[in-house]
Every structure is written in structure tokens, then in C-alpha cells.
NUSE-996879 format. One line per 3 residues: number of its first residue (from 1); for each residue x, y, z of N, C-alpha, C. Coordinates in steps of 0.2 Angstrom, whole numbers, plus 2048, in hexadecimal, padded with zeros to 3 digits. Each point is the difference from the previous one (the first is absolute). Example, Ala and Ser with C-alpha at 12.3 -4.5 7.8 and 13.67 -1.06 7.14 Angstrom:
1> 842,7E4,827,7FC,806,800,804,806,800 ~ 7FE,805,7FC,804,806,801,7FC,805,803 .
END
This chain:
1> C7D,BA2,7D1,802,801,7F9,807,803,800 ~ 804,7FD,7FC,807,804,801,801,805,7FB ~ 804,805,800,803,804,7FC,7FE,7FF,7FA .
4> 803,7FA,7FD,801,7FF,7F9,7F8,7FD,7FD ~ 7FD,7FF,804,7F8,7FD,800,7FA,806,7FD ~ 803,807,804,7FF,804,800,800,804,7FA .
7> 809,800,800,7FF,803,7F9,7FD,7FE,7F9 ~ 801,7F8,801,7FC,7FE,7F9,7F9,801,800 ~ 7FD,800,807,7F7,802,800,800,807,7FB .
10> 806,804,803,7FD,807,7FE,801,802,7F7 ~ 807,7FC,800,802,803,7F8,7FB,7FC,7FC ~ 7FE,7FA,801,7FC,7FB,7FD,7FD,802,7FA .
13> 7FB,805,800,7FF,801,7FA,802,806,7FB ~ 808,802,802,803,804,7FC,807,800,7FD ~ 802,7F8,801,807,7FE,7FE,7FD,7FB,7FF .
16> 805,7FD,7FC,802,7FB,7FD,801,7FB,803 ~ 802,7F6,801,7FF,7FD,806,809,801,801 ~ 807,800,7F9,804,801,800,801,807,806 .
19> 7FC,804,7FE,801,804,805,7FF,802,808 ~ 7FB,7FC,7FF,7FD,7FE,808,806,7FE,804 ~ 803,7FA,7FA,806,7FB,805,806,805,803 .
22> 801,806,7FA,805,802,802,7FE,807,806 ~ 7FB,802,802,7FE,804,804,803,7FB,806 ~ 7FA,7F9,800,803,7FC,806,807,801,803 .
25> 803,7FD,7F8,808,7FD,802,803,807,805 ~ 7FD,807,7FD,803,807,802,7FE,7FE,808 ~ 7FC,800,802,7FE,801,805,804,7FC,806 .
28> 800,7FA,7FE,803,7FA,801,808,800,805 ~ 803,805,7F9,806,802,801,801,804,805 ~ 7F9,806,7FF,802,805,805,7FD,7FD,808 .
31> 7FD,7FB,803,7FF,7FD,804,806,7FE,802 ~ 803,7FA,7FB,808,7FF,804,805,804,801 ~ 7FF,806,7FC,804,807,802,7FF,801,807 .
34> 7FB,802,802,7FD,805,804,802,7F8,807 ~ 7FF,7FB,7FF,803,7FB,805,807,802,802 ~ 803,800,7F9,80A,7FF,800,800,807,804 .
37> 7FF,804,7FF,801,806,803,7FD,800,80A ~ 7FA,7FB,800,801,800,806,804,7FC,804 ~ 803,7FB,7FE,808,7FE,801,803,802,801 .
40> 804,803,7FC,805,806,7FF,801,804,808 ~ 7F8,804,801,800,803,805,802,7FB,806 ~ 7FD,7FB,800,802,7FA,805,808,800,800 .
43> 802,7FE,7FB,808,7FE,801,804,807,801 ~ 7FD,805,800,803,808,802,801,7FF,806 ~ 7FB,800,802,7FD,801,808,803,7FA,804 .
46> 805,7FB,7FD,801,7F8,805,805,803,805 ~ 805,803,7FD,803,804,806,7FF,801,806 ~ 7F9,804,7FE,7FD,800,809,7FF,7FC,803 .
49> 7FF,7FA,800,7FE,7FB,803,804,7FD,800 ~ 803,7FD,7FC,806,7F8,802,807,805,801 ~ 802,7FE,804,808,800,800,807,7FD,7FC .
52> 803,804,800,804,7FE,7FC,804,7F5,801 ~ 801,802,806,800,7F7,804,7FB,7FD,7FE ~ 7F8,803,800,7FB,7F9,7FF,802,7FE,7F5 .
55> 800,806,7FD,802,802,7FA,806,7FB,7FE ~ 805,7FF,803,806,7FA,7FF,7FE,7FB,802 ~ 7FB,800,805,7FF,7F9,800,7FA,7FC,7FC .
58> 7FE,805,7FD,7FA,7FD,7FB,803,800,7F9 ~ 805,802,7FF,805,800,7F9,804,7F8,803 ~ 802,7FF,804,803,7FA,801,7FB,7FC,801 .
61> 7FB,7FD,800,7FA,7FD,800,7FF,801,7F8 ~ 800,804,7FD,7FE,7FF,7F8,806,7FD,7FD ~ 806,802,802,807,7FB,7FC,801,7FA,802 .
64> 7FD,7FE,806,802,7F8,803,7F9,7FE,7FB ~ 7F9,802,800,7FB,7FD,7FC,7FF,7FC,808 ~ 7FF,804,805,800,7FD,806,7F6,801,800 .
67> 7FA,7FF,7FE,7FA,802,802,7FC,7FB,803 ~ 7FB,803,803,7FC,7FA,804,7FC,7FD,7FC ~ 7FD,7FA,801,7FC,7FB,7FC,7FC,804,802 .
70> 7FA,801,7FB,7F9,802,801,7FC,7FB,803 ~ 802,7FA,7FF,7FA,7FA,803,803,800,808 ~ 807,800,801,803,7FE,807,7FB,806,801 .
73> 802,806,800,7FC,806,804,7F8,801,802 ~ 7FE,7FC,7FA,7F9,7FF,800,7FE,7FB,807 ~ 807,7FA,7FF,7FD,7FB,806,803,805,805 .
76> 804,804,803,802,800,806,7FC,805,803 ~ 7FD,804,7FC,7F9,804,800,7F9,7FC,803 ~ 800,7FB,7FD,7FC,7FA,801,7F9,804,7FA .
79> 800,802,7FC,7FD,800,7FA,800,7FB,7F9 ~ 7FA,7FD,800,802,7FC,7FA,7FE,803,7FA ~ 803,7FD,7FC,800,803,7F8,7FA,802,7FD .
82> 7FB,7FC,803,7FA,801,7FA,7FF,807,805 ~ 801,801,805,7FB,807,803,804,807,7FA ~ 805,7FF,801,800,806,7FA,801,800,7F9 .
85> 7FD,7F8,7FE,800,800,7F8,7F9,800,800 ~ 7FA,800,803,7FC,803,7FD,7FB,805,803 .
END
């Protein structure tokens, strides 16, 4: 049952259905907050791990639009499509 499954059980019989939604929608919000924030920590901490040279070379990989086919990589992997699409 998720978060927001949750709260509509509990408030159910003491708000309004308008109200319910907007519990949900709060909740909803505050889940992708508490997400962006564990990013944030992530992109803090890149430093540590990449260097500054892997760092330009993946900026220069994002301005050429230089990226690998996901099917080429799936085949050179030797993974066919259907195993990870269902």
C-alpha cells in the first residue's frame, strides 16, 4: 500500500473526497521532495568519485550528443529486449 493509499484509508471518514485529493497531492509532493533532496546529496558528493578529466569528458559526450544506442548495447551485451521489458 503506498503513502498516499495510506492516507486516504485513514482520513476516509473525516474529510471530504476534495480533501482527501489534496492530502494525497501533499504527500505526493513531499515524496518527490524528499527524492530531489536525495539527488542533491548525490550531485554533492560527485566530486568524490569522478575527476575532474572523467567530468570533461562526459560534458564533451553531452555537447557532441555523442550517446550509445541502447539496442546496440543491449546486443553487444547479448541481452534481448523482451528480457528487460517484461
Amino acid at each position: 500500500m503506498t503513502l498516499a493509499q495510506k492516507m486516504e484509508q485513514i482520513l476516509k471518514n473525516e474529510l471530504k473526497p476534495d480533501s482527501i485529493k489534496m492530502v494525497v497531492k501533499i504527500a505526493q509532493f513531499l515524496k518527490f521532495k524528499e527524492n530531489q533532496s536525495k539527488w542533491n546529496e548525490i550531485n554533492e558528493s560527485e566530486p568524490e568519485y569522478i575527476t575532474e578529466e572523467e567530468r570533461a569528458h562526459l560534458e564533451e559526450v553531452k555537447m557532441k550528443g555523442d550517446f550509445i544506442d541502447q539496442k546496440e548495447l543491449l546486443k553487444e551485451l547479448g541481452i534481448s529486449e523482451d528480457e528487460i521489458c517484461n
